[in-house]
Biopython code that builds the backbone (N, CA, C, O; Angstrom):
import numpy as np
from Bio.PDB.StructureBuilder import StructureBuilder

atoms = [
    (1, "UNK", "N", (11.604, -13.220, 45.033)),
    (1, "UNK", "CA", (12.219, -13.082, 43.710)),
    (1, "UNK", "C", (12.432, -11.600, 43.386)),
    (1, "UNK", "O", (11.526, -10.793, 43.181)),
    (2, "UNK", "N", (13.629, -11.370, 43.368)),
    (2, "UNK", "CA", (14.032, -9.795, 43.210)),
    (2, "UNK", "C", (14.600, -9.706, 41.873)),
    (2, "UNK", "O", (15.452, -10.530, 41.544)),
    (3, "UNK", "N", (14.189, -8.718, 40.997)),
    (3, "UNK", "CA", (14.465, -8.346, 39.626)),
    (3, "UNK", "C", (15.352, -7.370, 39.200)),
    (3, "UNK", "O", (15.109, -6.258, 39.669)),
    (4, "UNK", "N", (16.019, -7.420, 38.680)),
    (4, "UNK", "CA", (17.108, -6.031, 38.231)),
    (4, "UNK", "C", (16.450, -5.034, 37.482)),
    (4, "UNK", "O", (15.316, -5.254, 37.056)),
    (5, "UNK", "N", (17.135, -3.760, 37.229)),
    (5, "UNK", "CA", (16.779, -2.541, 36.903)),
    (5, "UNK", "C", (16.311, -3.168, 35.377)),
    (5, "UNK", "O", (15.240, -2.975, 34.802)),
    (6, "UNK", "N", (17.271, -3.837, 35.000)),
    (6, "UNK", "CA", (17.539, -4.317, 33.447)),
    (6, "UNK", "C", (16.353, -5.326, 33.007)),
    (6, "UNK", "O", (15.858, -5.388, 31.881)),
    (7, "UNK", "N", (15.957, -6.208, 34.285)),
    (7, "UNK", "CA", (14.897, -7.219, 33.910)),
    (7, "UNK", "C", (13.969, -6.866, 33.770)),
    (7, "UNK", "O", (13.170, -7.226, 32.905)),
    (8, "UNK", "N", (13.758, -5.680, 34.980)),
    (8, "UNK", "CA", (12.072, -4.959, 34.848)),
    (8, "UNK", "C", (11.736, -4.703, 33.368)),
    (8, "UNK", "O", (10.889, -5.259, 32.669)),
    (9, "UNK", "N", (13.147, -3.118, 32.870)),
    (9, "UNK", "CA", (12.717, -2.837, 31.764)),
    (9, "UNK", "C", (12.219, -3.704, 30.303)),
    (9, "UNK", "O", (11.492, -3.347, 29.377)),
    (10, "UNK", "N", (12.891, -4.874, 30.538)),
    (10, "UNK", "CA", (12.924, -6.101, 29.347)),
    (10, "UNK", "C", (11.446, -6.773, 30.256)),
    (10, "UNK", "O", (11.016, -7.706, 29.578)),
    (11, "UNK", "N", (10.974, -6.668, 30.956)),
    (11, "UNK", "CA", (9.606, -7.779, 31.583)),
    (11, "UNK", "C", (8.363, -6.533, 31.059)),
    (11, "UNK", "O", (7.373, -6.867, 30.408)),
    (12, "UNK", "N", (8.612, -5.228, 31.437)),
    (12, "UNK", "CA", (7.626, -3.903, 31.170)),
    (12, "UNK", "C", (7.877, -3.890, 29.331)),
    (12, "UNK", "O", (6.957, -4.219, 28.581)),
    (13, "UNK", "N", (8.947, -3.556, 28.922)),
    (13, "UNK", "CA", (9.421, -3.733, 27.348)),
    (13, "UNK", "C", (8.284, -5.029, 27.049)),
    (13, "UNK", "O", (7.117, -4.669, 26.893)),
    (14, "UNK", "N", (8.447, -5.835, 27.003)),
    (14, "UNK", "CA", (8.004, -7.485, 26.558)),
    (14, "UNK", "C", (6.306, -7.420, 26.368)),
    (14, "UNK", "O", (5.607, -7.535, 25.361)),
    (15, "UNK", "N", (5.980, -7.192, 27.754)),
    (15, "UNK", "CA", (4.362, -6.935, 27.983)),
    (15, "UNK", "C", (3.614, -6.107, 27.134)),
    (15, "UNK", "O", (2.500, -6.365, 26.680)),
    (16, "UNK", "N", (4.609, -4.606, 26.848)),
    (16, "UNK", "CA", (3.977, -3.977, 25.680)),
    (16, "UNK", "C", (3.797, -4.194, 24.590)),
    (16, "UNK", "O", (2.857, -3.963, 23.830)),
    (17, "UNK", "N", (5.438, -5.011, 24.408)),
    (17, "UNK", "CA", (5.561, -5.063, 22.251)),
    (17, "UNK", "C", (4.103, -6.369, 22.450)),
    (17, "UNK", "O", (3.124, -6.314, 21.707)),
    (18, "UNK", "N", (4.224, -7.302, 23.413)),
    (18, "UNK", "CA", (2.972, -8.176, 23.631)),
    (18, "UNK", "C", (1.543, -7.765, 23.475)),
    (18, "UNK", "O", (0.582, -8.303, 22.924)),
    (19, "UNK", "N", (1.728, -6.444, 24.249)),
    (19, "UNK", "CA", (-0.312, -6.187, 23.946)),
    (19, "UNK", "C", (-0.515, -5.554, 22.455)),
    (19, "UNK", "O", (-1.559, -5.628, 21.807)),
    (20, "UNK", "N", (0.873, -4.824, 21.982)),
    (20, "UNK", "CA", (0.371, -4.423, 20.942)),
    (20, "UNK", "C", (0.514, -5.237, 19.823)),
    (20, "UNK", "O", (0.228, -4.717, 18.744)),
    (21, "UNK", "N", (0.941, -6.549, 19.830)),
    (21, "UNK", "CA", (0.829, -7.456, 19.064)),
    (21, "UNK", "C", (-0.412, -7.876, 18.781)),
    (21, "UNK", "O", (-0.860, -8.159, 17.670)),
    (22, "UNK", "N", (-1.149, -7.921, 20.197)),
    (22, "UNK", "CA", (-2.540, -8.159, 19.793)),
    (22, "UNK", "C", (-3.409, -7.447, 19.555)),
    (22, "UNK", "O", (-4.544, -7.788, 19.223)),
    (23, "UNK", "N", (-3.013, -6.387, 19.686)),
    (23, "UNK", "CA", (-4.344, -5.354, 19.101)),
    (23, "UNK", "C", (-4.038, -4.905, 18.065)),
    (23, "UNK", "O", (-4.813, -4.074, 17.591)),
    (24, "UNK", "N", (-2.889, -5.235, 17.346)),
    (24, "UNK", "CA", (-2.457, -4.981, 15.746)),
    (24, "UNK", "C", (-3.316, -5.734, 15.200)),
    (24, "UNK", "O", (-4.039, -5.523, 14.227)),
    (25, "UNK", "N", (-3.176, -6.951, 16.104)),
    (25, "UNK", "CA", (-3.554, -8.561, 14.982)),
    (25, "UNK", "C", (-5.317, -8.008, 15.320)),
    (25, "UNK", "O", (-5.948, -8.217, 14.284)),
    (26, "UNK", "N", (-6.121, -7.479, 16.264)),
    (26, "UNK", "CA", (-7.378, -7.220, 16.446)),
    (26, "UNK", "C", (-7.907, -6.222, 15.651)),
    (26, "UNK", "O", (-9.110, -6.177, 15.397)),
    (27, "UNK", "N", (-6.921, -5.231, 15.142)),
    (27, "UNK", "CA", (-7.422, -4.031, 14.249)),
    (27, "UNK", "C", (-7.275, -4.798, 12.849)),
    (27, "UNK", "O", (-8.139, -4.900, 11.979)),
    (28, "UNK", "N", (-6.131, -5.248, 12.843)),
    (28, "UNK", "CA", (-5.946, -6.249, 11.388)),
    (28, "UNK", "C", (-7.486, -7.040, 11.275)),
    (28, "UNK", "O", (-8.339, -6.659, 10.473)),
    (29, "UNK", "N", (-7.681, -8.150, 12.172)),
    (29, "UNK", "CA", (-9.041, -8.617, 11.592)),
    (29, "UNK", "C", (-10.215, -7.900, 11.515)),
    (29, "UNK", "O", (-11.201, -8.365, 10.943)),
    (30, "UNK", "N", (-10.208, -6.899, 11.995)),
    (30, "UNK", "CA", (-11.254, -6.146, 11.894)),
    (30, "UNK", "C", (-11.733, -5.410, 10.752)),
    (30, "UNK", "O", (-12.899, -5.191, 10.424)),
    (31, "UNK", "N", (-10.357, -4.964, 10.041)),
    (31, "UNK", "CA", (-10.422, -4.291, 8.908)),
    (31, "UNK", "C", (-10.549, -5.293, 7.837)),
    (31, "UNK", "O", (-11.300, -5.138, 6.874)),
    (32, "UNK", "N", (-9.521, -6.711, 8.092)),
    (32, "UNK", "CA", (-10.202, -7.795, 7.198)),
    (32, "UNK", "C", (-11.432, -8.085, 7.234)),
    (32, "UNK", "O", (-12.060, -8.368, 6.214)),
    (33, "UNK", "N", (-11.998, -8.052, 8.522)),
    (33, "UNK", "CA", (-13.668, -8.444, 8.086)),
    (33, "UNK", "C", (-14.298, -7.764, 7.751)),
    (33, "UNK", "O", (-15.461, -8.103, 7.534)),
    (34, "UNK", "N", (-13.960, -6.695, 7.572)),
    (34, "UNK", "CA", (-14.872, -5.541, 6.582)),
    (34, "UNK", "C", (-14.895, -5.532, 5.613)),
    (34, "UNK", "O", (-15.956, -5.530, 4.988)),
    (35, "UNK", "N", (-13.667, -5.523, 5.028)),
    (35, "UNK", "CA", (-13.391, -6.266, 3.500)),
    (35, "UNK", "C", (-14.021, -7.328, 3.134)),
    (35, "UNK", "O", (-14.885, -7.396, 2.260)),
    (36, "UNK", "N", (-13.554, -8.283, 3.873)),
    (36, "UNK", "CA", (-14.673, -9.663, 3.639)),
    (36, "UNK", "C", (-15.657, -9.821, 4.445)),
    (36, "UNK", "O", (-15.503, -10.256, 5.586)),
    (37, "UNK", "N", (-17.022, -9.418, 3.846)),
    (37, "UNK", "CA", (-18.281, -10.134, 4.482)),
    (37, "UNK", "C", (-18.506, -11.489, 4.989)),
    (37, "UNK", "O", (-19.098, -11.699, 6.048)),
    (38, "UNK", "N", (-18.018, -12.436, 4.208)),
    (38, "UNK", "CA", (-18.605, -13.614, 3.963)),
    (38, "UNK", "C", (-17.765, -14.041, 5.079)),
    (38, "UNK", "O", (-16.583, -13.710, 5.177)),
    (39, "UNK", "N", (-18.628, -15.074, 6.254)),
    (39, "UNK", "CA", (-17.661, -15.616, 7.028)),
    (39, "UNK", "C", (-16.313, -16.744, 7.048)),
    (39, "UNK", "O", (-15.293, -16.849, 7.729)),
    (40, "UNK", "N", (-16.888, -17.461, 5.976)),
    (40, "UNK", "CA", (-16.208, -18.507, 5.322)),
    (40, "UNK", "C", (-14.382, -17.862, 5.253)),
    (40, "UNK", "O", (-13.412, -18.436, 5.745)),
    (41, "UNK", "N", (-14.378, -16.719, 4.595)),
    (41, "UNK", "CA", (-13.083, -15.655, 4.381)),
    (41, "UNK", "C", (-12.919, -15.499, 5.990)),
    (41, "UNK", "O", (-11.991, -16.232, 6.330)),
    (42, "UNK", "N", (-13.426, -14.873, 7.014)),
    (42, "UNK", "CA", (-13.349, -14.351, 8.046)),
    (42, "UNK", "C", (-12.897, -15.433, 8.858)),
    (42, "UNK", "O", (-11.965, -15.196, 9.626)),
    (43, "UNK", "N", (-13.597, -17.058, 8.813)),
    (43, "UNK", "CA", (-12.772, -18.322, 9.525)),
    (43, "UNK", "C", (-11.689, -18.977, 9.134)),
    (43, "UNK", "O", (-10.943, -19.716, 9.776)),
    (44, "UNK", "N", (-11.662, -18.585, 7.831)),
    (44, "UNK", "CA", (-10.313, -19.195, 6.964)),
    (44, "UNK", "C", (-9.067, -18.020, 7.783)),
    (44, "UNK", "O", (-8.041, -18.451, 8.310)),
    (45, "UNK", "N", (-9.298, -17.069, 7.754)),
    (45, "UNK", "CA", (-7.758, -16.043, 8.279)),
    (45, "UNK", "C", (-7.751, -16.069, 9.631)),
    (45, "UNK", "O", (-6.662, -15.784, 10.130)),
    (46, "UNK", "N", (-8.839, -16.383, 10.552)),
    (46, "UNK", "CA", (-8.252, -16.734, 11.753)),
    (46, "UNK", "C", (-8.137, -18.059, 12.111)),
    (46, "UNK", "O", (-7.545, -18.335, 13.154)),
    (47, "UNK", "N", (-8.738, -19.167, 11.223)),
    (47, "UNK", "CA", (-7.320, -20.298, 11.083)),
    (47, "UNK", "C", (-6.201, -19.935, 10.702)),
    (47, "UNK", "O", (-5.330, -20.648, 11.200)),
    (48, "UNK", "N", (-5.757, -19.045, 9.955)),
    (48, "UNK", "CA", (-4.589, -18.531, 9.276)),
    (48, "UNK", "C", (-3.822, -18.188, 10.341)),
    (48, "UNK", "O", (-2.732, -18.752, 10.438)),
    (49, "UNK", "N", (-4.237, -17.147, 11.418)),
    (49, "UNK", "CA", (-3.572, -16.314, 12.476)),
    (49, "UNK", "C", (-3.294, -17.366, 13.941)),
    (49, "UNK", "O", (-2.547, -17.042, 14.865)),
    (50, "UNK", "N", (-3.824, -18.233, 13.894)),
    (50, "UNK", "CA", (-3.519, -18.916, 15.149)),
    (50, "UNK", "C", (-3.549, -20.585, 14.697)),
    (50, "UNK", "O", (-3.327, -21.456, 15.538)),
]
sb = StructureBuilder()
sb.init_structure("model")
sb.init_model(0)
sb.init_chain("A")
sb.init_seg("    ")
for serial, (resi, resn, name, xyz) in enumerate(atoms, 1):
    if name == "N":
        sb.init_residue(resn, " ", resi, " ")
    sb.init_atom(name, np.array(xyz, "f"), 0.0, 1.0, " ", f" {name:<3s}", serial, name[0])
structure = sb.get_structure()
């Protein structure tokens, strides 16, 4: 399976906006759970997120 110049950049592109999706969403809960102590808040928003 051979990839074009164009696919790489869109497969390398993809993977990044991807990891930093999740470490947005990982700094995001993090700073939410600081805010909220109580876990009850902390299981309710990551039912929220996934």
């Amino acid at each position: 399976m051979t990839l074009s110049k164009e696919e790489w950049y869109l497969l390398v592109l993809g993977k990044i906006c991807w990891s930093m999706n999740i470490l947005s969403m990982i700094l995001g809960f993090t700073f939410i759970a600081k805010k909220f102590h109580s876990l009850k808040d902390i299981l309710a928003l990551g039912l929220y997120y996934f």
